[in-house]
N, C-alpha and C positions, 0 to 999 in steps of 0.2 A: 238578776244576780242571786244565788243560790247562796245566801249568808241566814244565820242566826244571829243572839245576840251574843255570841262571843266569838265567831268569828270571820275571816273575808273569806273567800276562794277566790284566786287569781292564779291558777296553773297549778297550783301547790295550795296548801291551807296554813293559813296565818292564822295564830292566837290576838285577839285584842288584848292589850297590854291599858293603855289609854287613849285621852284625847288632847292630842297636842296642841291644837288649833283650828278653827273657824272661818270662815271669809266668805266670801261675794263666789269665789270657784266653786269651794267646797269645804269637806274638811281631811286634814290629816290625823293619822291613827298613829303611835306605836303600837307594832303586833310583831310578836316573835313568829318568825318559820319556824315551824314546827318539824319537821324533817332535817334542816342543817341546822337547829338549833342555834339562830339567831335573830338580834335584834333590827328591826328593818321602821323605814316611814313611808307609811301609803298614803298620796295623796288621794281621795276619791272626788270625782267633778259630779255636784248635784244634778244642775240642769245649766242650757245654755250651749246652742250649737255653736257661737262664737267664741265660749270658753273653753269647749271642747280641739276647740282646732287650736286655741292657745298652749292647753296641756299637751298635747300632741307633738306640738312644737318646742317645748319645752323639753318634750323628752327627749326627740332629735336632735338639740342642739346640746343640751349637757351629755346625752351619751355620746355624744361627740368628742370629748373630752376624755382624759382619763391622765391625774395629776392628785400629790396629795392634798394638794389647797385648793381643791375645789370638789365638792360632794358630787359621789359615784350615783349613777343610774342604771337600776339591774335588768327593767322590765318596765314594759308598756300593754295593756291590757284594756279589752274595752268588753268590757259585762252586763248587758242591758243597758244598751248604748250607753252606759258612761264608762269615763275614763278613769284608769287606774295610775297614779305611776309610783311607779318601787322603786324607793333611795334609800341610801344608805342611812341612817338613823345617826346623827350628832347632839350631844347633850344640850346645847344653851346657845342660844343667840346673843351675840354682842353686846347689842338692845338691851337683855335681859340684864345682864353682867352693866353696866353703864348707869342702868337706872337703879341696882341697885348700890352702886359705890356712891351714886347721887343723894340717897336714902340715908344712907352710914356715914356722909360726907366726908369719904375718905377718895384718894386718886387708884385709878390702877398703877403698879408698880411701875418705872421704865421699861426694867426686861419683859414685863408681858408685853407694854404699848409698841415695842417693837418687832416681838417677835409675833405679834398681830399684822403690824406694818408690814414687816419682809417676806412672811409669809401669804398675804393678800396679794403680795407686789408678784410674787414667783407665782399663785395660781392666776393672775390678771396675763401676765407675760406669756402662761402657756395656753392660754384663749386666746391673745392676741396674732399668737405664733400659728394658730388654727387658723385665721381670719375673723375669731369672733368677737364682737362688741359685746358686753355685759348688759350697759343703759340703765345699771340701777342698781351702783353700788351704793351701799349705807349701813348701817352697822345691825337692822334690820333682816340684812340680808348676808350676814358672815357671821358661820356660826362658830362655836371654841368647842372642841374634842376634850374629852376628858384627856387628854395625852397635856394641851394646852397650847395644841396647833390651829389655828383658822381654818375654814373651809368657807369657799364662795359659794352664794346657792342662790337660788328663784332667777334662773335664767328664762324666766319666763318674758322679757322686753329684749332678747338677745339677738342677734341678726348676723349676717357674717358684712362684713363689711364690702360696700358697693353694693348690697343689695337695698331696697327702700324698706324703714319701716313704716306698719301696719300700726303700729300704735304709737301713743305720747312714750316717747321716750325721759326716764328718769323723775327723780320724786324734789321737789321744791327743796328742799331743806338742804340738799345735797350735788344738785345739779350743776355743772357749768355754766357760766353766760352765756356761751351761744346756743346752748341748747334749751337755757330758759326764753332765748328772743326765738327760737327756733318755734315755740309753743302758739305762736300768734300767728305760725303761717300755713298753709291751707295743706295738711299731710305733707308738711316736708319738715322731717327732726334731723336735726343736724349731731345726735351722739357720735362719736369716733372713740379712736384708742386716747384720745389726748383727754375727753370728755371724763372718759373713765377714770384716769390721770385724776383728774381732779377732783374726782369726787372721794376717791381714795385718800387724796391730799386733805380734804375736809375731813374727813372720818380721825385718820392721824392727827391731823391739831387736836382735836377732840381728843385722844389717845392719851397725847402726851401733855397737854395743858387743863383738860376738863371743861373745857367750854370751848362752843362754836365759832369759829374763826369772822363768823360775819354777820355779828349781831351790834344794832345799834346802839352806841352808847346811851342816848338819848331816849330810847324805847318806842320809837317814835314808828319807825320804817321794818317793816316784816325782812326777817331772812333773806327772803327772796328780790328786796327790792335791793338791797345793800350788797347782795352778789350782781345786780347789775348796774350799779352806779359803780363809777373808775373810783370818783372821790372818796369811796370809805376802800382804803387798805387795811388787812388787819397788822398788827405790829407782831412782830419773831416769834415764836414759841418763847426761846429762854430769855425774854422779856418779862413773860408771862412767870415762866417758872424759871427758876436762873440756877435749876441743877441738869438741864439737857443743854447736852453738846453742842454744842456750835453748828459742827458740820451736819447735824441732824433737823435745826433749824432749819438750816439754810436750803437742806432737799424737802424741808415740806413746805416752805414759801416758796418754793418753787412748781412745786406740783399744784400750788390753787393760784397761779401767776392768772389775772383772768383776761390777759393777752397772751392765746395762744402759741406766738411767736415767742414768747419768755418760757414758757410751760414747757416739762420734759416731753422728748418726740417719742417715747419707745418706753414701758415698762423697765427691759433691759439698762437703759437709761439709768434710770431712776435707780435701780438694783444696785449698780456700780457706786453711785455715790453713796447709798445708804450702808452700804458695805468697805467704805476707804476705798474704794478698788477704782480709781480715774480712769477714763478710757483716753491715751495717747496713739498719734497717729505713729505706726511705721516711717522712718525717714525714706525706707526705699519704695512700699506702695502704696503707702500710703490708707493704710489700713488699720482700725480701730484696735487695740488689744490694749486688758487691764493692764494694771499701773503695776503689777506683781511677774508680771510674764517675761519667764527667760527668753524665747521665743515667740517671733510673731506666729500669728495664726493663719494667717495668709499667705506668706511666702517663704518663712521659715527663715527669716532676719535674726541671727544672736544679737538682744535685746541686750539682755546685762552689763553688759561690758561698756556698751554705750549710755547707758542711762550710771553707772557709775561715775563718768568721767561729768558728768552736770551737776553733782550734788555738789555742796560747798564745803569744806573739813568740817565747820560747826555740822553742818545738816546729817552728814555720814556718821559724826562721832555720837551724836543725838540718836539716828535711829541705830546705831551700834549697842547701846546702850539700853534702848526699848527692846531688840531682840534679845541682848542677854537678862532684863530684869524680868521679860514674858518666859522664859525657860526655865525660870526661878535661880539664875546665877547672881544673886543680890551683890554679892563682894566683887565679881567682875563689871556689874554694871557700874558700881559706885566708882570703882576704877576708871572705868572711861568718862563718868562726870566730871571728876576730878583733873582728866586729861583736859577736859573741856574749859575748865575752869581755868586752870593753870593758875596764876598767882592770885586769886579769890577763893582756893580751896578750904583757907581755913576759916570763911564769914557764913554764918548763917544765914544770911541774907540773902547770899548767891543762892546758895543750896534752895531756899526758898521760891527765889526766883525762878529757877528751872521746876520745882513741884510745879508752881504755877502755869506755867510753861506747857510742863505735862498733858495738867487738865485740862488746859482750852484743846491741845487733841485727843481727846476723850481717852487717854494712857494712865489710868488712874490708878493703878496698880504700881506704876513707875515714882508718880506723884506722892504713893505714902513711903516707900522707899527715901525717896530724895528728902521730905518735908522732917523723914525720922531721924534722920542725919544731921538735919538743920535743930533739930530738937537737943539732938544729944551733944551737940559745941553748946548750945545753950538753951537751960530747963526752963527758962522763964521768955521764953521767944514765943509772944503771943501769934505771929503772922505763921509761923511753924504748924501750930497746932490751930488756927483758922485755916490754912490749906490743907494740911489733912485731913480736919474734919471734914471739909467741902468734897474730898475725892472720895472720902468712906460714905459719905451721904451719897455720891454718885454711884456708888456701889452698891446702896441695899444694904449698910452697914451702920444703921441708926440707930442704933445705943451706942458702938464706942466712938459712929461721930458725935452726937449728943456729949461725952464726956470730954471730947476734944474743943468741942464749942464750950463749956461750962470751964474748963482750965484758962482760955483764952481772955474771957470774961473778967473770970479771978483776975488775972494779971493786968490787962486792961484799965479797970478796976471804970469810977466814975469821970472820970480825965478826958477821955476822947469821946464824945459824944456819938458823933458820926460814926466813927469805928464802931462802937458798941452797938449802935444801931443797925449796922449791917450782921455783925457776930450774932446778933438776939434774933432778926428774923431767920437767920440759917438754921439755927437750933430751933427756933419753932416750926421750921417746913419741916426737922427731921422729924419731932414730934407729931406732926400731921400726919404727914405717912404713915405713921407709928400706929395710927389711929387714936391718940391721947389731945383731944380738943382742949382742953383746958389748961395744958400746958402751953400748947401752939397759941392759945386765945391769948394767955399773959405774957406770952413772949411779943406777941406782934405787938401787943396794947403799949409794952413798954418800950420797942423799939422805935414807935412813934413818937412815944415821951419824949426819945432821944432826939428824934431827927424827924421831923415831923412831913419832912419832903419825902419819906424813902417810900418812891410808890409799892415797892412787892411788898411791903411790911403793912400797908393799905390793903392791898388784897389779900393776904395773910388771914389781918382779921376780918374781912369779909364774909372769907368762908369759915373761920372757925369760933367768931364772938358771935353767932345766931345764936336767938333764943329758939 
């Protein structure tokens, strides 16, 4: 190989920029092409004919590919007999990003934890769509673009499916059950698309709760043992954190189901529910199409017409309502609450009651609408200004939830114990987020004061009364 110290030749000459990392293969460089003036990542393979025919393989199966949530492969090159491979260069690994919000003991935000999620799920699906198995997804191996998109990477354990893998497929911490009992059998790994499923499913809890879905309470039992025992389930996401959605729980308990028969069959799957978008069958062919489709996809069935006549008046005048407050028509949505209401139009309560409403389907934007309504019949309506806090906090709007949670309080005042206890831990999650521990720490301390059962105000101060 015809290199100095500053730079490679592989077809073209590359500037050494730096050293991104180290390993058992070999190592990777940043180095600019110097000719298209751009930034690139070379992996080079030290020694090892067996690692050689891994990189090899690696690069045949990612240039295989060609998607934005999964890292591009430009070139394969072999330089005195070692191996070269040219990718595309992405700033930060998940990993990195993970350990250090672990460090600052802060969460990642929702909208990044999803749009990590949806984005890993659309590069998984268009691999899957190829034929190909991953075998070792982890947050190790998905890296964040300065844009703030995922990319999937080190397809180095990837295989197309139906063919046998050559090596252990998947890393312990992240692995499905059958492919951790699959490890005890003589070269037979059992990773599939459902595998991949769930290990993506584990990554996501992690996302959006901050710790691993299958760790024992006890400390007792590795990772690894507690993904293959039935008896330890992990308990819902917004158990854990009780400002994600419902329906965003409910597709990542699904994705680390660790009975495959429970577990989603398809990426696609999994996409549709992470996006509202249900998959109903055709009455006439019975053919899958989203839950939004004026026409089937298969036979070209007018869908609307019929999926109107199932909704219920409440149901139609509800999502009536969510379309026109999503358009920003505030005055005609409140219009058709009001329609809905009919002779409870003028209780706060009601009003209240649909905010609430709102937010269990993630329509939180609807929810501060309806709760501001409920506000203005009356200034002293604590539940008003606790559901709007809650929906601004589910927004990323944690100062003026914080002051909606502090009004609520005021009026509350020392009276209802339990209430206050739930109001103090809300305002201290918003705090958290916020990255302000010591507000978060004296909120949760006092909302135990209050109520000394409320487990999320437990784990509250967990994370944030460390010394």
């Amino acid at each position: 190989m015809s290199t100095n110290k500053n730079t490679i030749a592989i077809q073209a000459t590359y500037e050494i920029k730096d050293e991104l990392g180290k390993g058992n293969f070999g190592t990777v460089f940043l180095v600019r092409h110097q000719e298209m003036r751009r930034d690139v990542a070379i992996k080079v393979l030290t020694n090892g004919e067996g690692k050689f025919v891994d990189l090899q393989h690696e690069a045949w199966v990612q240039g295989k590919l060609g998607h934005p949530n999964v890292v591009s492969v430009f070139d394969f090159a072999v330089i005195d007999n070692k191996g070269h491979l040219v990718m595309e260069y992405v700033e930060k690994p998940l990993q990195k990003i993970l350990e250090d919000c672990s460090t600052r003991r802060v969460a990642v935000s929702l909208d990044f934890a999803l749009r990590v999620i949806r984005g890993c799920m659309e590069g998984l699906a268009h691999a899957h769509y190829s034929g190909i198995v991953h075998g070792d997804i982890k947050p190790g191996n998905i890296l964040i673009a300065s844009s703030g998109d995922p990319k999937l990477s080190d397809f180095g354990l990837a295989r197309l499916l139906g063919t046998p893998a050559l090596r252990k497929q998947g890393s312990a911490r992240w692995a499905a059950p059958e492919v951790l009992r699959s490890w005890n059998k003589d070269r037979i790994w059992a990773c599939d698309y459902q595998s991949d499923l769930f290990s993506l499913g584990v990554v996501a809890y992690l996302l959006l709760t901050g710790r691993h879905p299958f760790v024992d309470p006890a400390g007792v039992l590795s990772i690894e043992d507690v993904i293959l025992r039935d008896e330890f389930q992990p308990s819902f996401p917004n158990r854990e954190i009780e400002m994600i959605p419902e329906r965003y729980a409910r597709m990542v308990m699904k994705l680390i189901q660790k009975d495959k028969r429970k577990r989603y069959t398809s990426a696609e799957e999994a996409l549709s529910d992470l996006e509202e978008r249900p998959l109903t069958p055709c009455t006439r062919c019975e053919g899958l199409n989203p839950d939004d489709a004026v026409f089937c996809n298969w036979c070209g069935k007018d869908l609307k017409s019929e999926k109107e006549k199932d909704l219920s008046p409440t149901q139609r005048i509800a999502l009536a309502a969510h379309e026109l407050f999503t358009s920003g028509q505030d005055d005609k949505g409140l219009a058709k609450i009001e329609e809905l209401l009919q002779a409870e139009k003028d209780k706060p309560e009601a009003w209240c009651y649909i905010g609430y409403t709102f937010n269990n389907y993630g329509w939180y934007k609807d929810a501060i609408v309806t709760c501001s309504k409920a506000i203005e019949m009356n200034k002293d309506f604590a539940p008003g200004y606790q559901t709007r806090g809650f929906a601004k906090s589910n927004m990323g709007e944690f100062k003026e939830a914080i002051n909606d949670f502090t009004k609520a309080l005021d009026i509350v005042g020392q009276g209802d114990r339990v209430k206050r206890s739930q109001i103090l831990y809300q305002r201290g999650y918003a705090y958290w987020r916020m990255g302000k521990m010591t507000e978060a720490c004296k909120d949760a301390t006092e909302s135990l004061e209050c109520n000394a059962t409320n487990d999320r105000a437990s784990w509250l101060a967990r994370n944030t009364c460390k010394k």
